[in-house]
C-alpha positions in Angstrom: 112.8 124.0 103.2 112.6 122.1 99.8 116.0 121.1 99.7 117.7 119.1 102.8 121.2 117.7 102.9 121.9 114.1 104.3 123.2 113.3 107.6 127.0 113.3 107.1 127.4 113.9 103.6 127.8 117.0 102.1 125.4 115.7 98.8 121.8 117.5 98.8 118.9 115.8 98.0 115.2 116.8 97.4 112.6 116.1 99.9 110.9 114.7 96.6 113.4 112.4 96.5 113.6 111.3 100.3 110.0 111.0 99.7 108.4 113.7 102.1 106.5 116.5 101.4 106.1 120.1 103.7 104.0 122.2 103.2 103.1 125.7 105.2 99.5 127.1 106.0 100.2 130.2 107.9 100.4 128.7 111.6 100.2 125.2 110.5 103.0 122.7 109.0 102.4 119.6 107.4 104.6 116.8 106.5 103.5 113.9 104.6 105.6 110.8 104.5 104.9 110.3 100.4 106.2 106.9 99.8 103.0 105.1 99.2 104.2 102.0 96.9 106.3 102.1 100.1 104.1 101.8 102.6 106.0 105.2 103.7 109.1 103.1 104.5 111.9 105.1 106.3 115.5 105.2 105.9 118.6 107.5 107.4 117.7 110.2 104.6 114.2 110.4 105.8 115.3 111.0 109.7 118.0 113.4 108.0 115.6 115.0 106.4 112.5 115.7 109.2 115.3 117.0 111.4 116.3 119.7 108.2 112.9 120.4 108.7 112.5 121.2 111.9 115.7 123.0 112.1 114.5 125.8 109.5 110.9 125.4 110.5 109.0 128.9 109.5 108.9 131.1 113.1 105.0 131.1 112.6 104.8 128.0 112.3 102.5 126.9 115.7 101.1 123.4 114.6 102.9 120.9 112.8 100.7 118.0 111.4 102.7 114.9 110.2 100.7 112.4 108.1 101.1 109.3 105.5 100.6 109.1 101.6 98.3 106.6 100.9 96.7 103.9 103.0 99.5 103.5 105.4 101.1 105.9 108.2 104.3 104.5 108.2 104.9 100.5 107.9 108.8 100.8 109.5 112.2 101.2 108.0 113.1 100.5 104.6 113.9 96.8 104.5 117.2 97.4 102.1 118.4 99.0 104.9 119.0 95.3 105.9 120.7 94.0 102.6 124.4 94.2 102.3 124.0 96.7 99.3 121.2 99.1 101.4 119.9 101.5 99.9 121.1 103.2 96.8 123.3 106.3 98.2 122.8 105.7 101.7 124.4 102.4 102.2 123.6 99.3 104.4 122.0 99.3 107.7 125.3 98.0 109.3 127.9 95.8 107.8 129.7 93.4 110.4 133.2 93.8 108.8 133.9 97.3 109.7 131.6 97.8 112.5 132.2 100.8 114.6 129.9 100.8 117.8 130.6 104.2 118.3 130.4 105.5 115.2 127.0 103.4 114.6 125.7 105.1 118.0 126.5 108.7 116.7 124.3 107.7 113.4 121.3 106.6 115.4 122.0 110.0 117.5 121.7 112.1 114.0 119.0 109.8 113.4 116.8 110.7 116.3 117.5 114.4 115.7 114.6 114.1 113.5 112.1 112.9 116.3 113.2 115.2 118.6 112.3 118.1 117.2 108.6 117.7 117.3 108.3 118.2 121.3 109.6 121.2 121.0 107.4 123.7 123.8 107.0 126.2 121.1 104.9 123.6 118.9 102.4 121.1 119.1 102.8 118.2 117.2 99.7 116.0 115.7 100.3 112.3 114.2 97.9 111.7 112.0 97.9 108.0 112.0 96.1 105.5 109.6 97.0 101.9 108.6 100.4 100.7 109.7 102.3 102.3 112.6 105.1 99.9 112.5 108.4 100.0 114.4 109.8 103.6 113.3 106.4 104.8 112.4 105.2 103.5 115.6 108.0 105.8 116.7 107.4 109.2 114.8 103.5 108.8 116.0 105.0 108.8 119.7 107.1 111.7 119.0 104.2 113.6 118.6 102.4 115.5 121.4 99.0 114.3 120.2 97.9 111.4 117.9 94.6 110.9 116.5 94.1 107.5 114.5 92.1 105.9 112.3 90.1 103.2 113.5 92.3 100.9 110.9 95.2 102.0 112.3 97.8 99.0 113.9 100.6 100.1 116.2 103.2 97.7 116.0 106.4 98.0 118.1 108.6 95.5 116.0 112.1 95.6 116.7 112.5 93.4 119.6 111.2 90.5 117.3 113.7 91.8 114.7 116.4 90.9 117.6 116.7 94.8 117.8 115.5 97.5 119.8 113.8 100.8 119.3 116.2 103.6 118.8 114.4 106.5 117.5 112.9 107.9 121.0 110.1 105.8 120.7 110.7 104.3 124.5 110.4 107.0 127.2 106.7 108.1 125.5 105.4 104.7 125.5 106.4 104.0 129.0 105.0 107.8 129.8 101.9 106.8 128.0 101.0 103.8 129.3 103.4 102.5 132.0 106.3 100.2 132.3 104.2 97.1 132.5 101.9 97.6 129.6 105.2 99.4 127.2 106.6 95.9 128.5 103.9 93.7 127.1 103.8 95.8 123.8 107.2 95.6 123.2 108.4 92.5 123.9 105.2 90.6 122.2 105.9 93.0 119.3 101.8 92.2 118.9 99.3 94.6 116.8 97.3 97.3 119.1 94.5 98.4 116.9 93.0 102.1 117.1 90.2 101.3 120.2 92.7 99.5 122.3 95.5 102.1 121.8 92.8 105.1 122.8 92.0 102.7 125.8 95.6 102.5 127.0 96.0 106.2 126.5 97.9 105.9 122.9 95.3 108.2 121.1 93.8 111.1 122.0 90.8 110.5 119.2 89.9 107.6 116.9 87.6 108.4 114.0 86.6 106.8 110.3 89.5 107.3 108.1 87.3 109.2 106.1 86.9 111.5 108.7 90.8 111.7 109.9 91.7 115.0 108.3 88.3 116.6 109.5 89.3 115.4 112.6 92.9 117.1 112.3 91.8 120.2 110.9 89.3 120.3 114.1 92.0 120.2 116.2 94.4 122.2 115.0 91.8 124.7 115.1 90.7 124.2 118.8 95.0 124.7 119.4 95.4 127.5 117.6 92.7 129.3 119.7 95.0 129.7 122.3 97.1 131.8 123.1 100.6 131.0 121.9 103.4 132.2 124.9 100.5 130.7 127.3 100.6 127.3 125.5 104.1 127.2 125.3 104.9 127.9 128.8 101.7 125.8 129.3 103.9 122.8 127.6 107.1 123.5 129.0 105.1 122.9 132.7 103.3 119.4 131.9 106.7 118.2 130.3 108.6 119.0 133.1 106.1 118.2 135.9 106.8 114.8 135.9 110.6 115.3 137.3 109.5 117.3 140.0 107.7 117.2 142.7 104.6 118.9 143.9 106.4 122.0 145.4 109.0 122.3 142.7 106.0 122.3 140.2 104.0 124.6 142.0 107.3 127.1 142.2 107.6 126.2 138.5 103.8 127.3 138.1 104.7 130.6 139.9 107.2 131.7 137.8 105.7 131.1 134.9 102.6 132.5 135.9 104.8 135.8 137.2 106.1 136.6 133.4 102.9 135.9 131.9 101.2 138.5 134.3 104.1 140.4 133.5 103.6 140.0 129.6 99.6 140.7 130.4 99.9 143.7 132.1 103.5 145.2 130.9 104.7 145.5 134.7 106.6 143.5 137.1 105.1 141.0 139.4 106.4 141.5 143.3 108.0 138.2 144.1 105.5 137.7 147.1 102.9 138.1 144.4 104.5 135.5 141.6 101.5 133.2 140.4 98.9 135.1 142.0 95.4 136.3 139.8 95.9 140.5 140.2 92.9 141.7 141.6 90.8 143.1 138.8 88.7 146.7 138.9 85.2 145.6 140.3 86.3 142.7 142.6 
């Protein structure tokens, strides 16, 4: 994992020099977004790079913790990225004179590779979030499965009033979240939600001093971990899937889920008129 190669280009590059770090505790991964003078800007290498990550991701790995350098989370994408020289080795945002829709799509699609990874059912992912959430770190907080901010923190969905929209998966969460209405308001105000209104609206599972955000973390990492892991994974895999179904479907889902964890349990089938039922245990 310390070296990653850049979407499309066969050059290999550092995660030094992208400007993340990774670092694995036993069950536990954390990635820090170290470009502090930054803000912990992001560009196409960074995306390139978290999805190098989660493509060799250690198979212990339960818990993966993604936090900023400094006193921001993630203020956005690297504004070179807008100049007509971009940034050095990685080129311009887009450049009107050879414009290739399709091609352009199929970068963003490499792109969100790197966000899509973290809801993975065999994971759970934790944003760490203080200071400046803005556009695509607005974005990578939403990718997560859980956020916990500090009560600086300002979630900023900028694009629209950069006569853009937000392309990195960011969307279907928020509107999951929150609901059309409110993702609506957010969005299209591009306004600053501070840490008590985004725990309000369902944004953040915690909010604490930012002295006390990595306690926090480690907390509840360690509350996670006490699970069992091939319970909390199929666990996941349900409450993603739930809201596509209805209540039947889910309860049939349940079933058969519950049927191969019995199964696991107790190292014996599970009679299909019995899938998703407790077994009767000696004394009851």
């Amino acid at each position: 994992m310390a070296e990653v190669a850049l979407g499309g280009s066969a050059e290999e590059i550092s995660l030094e020099e992208v400007g993340l770090r990774c670092e694995v505790d036993g069950e536990i991964a954390t990635i820090t977004l170290d470009r502090p003078e930054k803000r912990n800007a992001q560009t196409f290498a960074t995306w390139s790079a978290l999805a190098q990550i989660g493509d060799g991701l250690p198979q212990q790995v339960r818990i993966v913790v993604i936090r900023g350098e400094g006193p921001s989370f993630s203020a956005g994408i690297d504004l070179r990225m807008f100049t007509p020289e971009g940034v050095p080795g990685q080129g311009p945002f887009a450049t009107s004179a050879t414009f290739d829709e399709a091609a352009f799509a199929e970068r963003v699609a490499r792109a969100q590779r790197g966000f899509l990874w973290l809801r993975r059912p065999d994971i759970v992912s934790v944003a760490a979030v203080q200071g400046h959430a803005v556009g695509a770190g607005f974005q990578l907080a939403l990718a997560c499965d859980l956020r916990v901010l500090a009560d600086d923190a300002k979630l900023c969905m900028k694009e629209p009033a950069l006569g853009l929209v937000p392309d990195l998966t960011g969307t279907k969460p928020l509107v999951d979240l929150v609901g059309l209405s409110r993702a609506i308001e957010i969005c299209l105000t591009a306004r600053v939600v501070g840490a008590r209104e985004a725990a309000r609206i369902g944004l953040a599972e915690l909010v604490v001093a930012p002295e006390e955000l990595t306690q926090a973390v480690r907390d509840l990492t360690d509350a996670l971990l006490a699970t069992d892991r091939d319970a909390a994974t199929a666990t996941k895999r349900l409450l993603q899937d739930a809201s596509g179904r209805t209540l039947e479907e889910q309860g049939a889902a349940e079933a058969r889920e519950q049927a191969k964890r019995v199964k696991a349990l107790f190292g014996q089938a599970v009679p299909p008129d019995r899938a998703g039922v407790r077994p009767k245990l000696t004394g009851e």
